[in-house]
N, C-alpha and C positions, 0 to 999 in steps of 0.2 A: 492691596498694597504689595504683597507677598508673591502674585501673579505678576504682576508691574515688575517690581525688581527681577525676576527670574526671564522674564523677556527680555530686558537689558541683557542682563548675564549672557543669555542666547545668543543674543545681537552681536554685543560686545566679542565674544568669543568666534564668532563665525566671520566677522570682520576680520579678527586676526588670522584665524586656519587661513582664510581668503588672502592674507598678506604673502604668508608662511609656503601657500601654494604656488603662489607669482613669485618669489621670491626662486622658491626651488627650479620653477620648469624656467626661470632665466636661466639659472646656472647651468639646467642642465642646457638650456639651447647654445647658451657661449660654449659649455663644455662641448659640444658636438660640432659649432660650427668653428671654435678656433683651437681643438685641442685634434679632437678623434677626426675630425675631416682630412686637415692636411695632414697629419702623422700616419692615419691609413686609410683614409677612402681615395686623396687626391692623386692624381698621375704619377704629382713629383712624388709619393709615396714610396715609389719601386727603387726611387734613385737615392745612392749611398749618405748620410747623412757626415757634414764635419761634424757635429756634437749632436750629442744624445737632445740638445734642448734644439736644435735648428729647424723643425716645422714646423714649431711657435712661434719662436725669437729669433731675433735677427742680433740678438745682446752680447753674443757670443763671439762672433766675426770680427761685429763691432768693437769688442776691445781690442781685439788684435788689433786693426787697422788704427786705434785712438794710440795704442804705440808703436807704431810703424811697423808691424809685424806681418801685415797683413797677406802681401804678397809670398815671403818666405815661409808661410803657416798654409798658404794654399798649394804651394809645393808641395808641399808634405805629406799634406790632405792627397792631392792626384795618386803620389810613391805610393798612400796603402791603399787608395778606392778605385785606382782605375780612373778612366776618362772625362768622368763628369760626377760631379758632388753636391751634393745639397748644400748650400752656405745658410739659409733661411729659411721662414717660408714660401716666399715668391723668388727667392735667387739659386744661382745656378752657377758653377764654372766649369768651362770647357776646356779639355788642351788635346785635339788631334783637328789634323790637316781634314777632317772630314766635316767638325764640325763649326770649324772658319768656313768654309763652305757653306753649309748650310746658313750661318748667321749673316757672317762680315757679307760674302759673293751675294748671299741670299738678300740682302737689304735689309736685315734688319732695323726699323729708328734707333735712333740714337735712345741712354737714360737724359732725363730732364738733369741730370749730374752736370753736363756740361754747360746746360745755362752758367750755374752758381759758378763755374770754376774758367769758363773760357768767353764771356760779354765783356766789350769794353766799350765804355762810352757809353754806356747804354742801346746801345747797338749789338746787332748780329752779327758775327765773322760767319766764315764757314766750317768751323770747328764745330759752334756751340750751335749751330742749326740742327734743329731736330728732325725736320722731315726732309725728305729725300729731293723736293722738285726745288725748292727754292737754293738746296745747297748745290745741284744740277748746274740752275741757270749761271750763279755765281760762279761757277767752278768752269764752267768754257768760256767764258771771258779769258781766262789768264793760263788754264793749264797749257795750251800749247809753253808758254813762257817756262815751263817748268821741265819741256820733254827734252829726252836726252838729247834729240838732233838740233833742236832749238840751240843749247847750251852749249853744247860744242861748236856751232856756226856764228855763235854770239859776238860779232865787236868788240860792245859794249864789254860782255863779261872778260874777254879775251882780256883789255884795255882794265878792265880793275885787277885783273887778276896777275896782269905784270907790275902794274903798278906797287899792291897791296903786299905781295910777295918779296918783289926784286927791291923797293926803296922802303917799305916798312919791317916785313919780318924776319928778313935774312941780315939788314944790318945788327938790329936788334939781337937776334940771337949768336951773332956774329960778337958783339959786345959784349953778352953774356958770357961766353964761352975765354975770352983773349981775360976776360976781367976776374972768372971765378965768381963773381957774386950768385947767390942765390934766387930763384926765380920760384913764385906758386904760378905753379903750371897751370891750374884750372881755372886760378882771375885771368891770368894770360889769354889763353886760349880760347874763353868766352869772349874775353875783348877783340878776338880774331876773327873768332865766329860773326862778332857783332859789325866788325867792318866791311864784311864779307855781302854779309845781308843787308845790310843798312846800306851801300851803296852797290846790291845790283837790283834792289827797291826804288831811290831815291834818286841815281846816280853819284859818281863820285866827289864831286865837290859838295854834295848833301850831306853826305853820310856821317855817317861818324868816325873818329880816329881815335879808337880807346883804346891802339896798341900803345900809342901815343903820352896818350891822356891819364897816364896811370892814377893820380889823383883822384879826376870825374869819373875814370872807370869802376874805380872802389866804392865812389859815391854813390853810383848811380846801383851796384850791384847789394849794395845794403839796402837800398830802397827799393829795388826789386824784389829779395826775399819779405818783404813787410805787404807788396803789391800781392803777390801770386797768394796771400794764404787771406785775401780780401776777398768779400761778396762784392758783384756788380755795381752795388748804390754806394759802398763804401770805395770803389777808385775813381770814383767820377771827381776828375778837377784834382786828381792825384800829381804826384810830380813826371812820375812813367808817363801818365797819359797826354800832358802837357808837353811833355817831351816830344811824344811820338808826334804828335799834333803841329808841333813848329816842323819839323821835317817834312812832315805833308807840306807847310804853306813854302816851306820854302823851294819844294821840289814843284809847286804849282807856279812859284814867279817863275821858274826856270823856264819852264813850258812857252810863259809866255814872253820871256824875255830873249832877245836877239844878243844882246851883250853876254848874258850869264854863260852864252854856249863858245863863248869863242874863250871862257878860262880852261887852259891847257889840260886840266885835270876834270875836264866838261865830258861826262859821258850819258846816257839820255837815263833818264829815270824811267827806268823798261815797264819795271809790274808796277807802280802806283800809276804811272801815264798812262796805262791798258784800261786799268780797270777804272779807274775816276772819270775816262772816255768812256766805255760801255758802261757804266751806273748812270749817266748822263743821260745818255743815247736811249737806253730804256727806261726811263723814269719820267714819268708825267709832273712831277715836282718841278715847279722852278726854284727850291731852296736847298741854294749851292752850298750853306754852309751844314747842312742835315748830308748831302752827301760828299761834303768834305770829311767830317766825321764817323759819317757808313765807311769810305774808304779806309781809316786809321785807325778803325776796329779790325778790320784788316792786314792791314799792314804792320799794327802793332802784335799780331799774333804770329805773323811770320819772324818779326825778329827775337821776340818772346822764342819760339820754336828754334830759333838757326842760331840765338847764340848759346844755347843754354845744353843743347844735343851735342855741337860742334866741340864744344868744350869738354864735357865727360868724353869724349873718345878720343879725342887726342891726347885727352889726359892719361886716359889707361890704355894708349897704343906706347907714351911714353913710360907709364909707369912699367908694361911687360917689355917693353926694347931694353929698359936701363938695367934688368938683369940676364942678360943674352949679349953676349960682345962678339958672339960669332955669329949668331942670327943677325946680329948687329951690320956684320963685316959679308956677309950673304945678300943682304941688303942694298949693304951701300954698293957691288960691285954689281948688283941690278941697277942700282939708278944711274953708275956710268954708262950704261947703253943708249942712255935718251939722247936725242941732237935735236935742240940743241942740251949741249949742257947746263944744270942749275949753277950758276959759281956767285959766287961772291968775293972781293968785289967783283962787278961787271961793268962793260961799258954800254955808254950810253942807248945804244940799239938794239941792247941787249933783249931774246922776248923767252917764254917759257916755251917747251916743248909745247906739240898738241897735247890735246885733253884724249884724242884716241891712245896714242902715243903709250903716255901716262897711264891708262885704264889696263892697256895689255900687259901691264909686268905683272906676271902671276904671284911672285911673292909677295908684294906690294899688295896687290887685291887679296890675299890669301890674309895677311895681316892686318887688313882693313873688315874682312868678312869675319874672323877671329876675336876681333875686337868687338865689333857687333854683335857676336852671338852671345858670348860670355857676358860681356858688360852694355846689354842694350840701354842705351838713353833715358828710355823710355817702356820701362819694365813693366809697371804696374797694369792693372784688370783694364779693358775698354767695351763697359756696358753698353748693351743693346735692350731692347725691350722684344719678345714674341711677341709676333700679332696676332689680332683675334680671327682666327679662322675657324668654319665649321667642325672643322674634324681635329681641331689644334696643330702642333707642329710636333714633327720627331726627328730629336736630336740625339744622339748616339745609340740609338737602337730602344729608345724609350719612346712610346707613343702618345699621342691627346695632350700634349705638355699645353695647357691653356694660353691666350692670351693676353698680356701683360707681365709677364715675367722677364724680372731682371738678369739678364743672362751673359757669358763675357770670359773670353779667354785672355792672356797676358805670357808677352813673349819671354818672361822667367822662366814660367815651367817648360811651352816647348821649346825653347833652345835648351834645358838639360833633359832628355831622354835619351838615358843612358845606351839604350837598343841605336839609336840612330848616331847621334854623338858618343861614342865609346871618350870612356873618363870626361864626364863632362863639363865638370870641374875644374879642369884645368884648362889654360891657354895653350891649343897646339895648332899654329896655323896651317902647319905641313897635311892636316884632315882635308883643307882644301884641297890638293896641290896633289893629293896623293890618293884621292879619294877612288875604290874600283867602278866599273862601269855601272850606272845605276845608283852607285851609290851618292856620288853628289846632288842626282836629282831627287833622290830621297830627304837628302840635307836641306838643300832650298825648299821641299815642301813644308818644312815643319818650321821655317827660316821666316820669323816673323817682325824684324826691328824696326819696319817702315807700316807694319799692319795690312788691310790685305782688302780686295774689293771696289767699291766706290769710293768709302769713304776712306781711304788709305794714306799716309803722308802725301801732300804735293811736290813737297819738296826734296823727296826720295833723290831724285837725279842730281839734284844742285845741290845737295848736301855730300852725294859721295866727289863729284867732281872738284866741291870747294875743297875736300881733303886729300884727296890725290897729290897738288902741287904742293901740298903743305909736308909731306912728307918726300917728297921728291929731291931736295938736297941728299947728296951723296954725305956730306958730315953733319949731318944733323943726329 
């Protein structure tokens, strides 16, 4: 009996050490593969850490970014570490002109971030496409429609852009100005942005008139902020989306209709008619209403993009003019040189200067580039993932950096490096205009507000051309 119990005991107790053992060499194997690995055996090892906890956690960043901090705390991080920093364990941020090269030029994929934040309809754009070939094929359907020579030889665009200008914005701020009332510049000018886009999308009789429409402007700009902070399942059948979708059908009767093109204010629906023909033309589907909706996933990110950029800069070209009365008056006595003249009123045959015209007044571009660097649009990180390669990838003088790593520079930090923009803080447009030899091509390399590579804004060209004429009034 006394032998019997004491084999129990044995038993008993040897079970446990056997627990006690499994128990320990787990910790120690988590302690070594998620503590002592990345903190010093991993490549990113060597590279500078934002917090003593970042290659473990990722909990650290994360709060910043959970209060908007996120981008101005990675500035800060670069000022004391230099070129590139450890955000996490598998993340990384870059800010020199060597290593947009390497990523952006190099092709890096895209983070699966942009699914969540750039799908409509449940569909693809070319934003939130992750791999390189299918955002390719999408992308020469239309990008001629987007290049500078295109845009300046455009009709069409010529034809909204007299219209849009000459009998919406100039009476408009014309009545503003005789009246005194007050104007929010930024609902303004996104409603500008939106006309802008929405009819060199749709055409002009499509589009939208939200200079107009200040009411549904407001409406629709409240329901936008509630859209943009949604998952993809959550805006399906949304009002944005619904929205965008009528403007598709209606720019498709257009197409097909001989009447619709003889209304006076009929200009052709340039990029939804491109690309709704080539999605057609290559696609073995005969279901026209699947790529009715491919396309205005599309097209609803362009105007997503054209009004929402359009608007923060014109807003902060006017918030820096309206403390400058002699930059002001420097200005305006650049835009008397144009022929023809902007005036208001005008008569009826009245048309805008060219768009080359307009492009060459160095002040103007100088204030427009100023604008851009200081206050880009579109500031925040633009993740990529490294690929898996044999030997990994090295990005600023760091080697083996593995593949899948979250990696991503953000044109806040390089547009302020103080060595290249001296006070960089401040709005000085004259850095343009005045810059020594070499020196302004140093400035464009680190000049990043449109992003850089393949995947770079499309709409680079027809975003600076839409705001050329916009500031081209001498009393504005």
């Amino acid at each position: 009996m006394v032998i019997a119990n004491s084999s129990s005991f044995v038993l008993c107790n040897m079970a446990y050490l056997t627990v006690i053992i499994g128990v320990v060499l787990l910790l120690l194997v988590s302690l070594y593969k998620f503590v002592i690995t990345p903190a010093f055996l991993s490549p990113l090892s060597k590279i500078p850490n934002a917090h003593f906890s970042a290659p473990i956690t990722s909990l650290w960043i994360q709060s910043k970014r959970r209060t908007c901090a996120g981008t101005r705390t990675i500035y800060s991080l670069h000022q004391k570490n230099g070129p590139i920093v450890r955000l996490g364990p598998s993340e990384l941020s870059v800010c020199t002109p060597g290593a947009l090269k390497t990523i952006y030029i190099g092709g890096f994929a895209k983070d699966r971030w942009y699914l969540d934040a750039f799908v409509n309809y449940g569909e693809p754009n070319m934003v939130s496409m992750l791999e390189h070939k299918p955002h390719s094929v999408q992308k020469r359907m239309i990008s001629n429609l987007y290049s500078k020579s295109f845009l300046q030889g455009s009709e069409d665009l010529q034809k909204v852009s007299n219209h849009l200008i000459l009998e919406r914005f100039l009476p408009i701020m014309q009545s503003v100005a005789e009246n005194g009332v007050e104007m929010d510049v930024l609902d303004f000018f996104q409603g500008v942005g939106m006309d802008f886009t929405s009819a060199y999308l749709f055409g002009l009789a499509n589009g939208t008139n939200f200079m107009h429409d200040v009411e549904y402007r407001r409406h629709w700009l409240q329901q936008y902020k509630v859209f943009k902070e949604q998952l993809p399942q959550e805006r399906l059948g949304s009002e944005i989306e619904s929205w965008c979708l009528s403007m598709c059908k209606d720019a498709e009767n257009f197409i097909r209709s001989e009447n619709a093109k003889q209304n006076p204010l009929a200009t052709q629906p340039v990029v939804y008619g491109r690309l709704i023909q080539q999605l057609r033309e290559s696609s073995k589907s005969t279901d026209s209403q699947l790529k009715l909706e491919t396309t205005a996933s599309e097209m609803l990110d362009h105007l997503i993009a054209g009004h929402e950029t359009s608007g923060i800069t014109l807003s902060y070209v006017m918030h820096e003019l309206s403390q400058r009365p002699s930059l002001q008056e420097r200005l305006r006595n650049e835009l008397l040189t144009l022929s023809p003249p902007v005036v208001h009123p005008h008569d009826e045959n009245a048309v805008l200067p060219s768009a080359r015209s307009i492009e060459a007044l160095p002040l103007l571009d100088s204030v427009l580039q100023e604008t851009l660097r200081l206050y880009a649009a579109a500031p925040a990180m633009q993740p990529r993932i490294t690929p898996y390669a044999p030997t990994g990838t090295t990005i600023e003088g760091y080697n083996n950096i593995p593949g899948g790593v979250r990696v991503a520079a953000n044109a806040y930090t390089l547009h302020r490096n103080a060595t290249v923009f001296p006070e960089p803080l401040k709005w000085i447009p004259e850095r343009w205009m005045d810059a020594k030899p070499g020196q302004k091509e140093e400035m464009k390399r680190w000049f990043w507000a449109f992003g850089s590579g393949g995947r770079m804004c499309l709409g680079s060209n027809f975003a600076i051309q839409g705001t050329f004429p916009l500031l081209s009034k001498p009393g504005f």
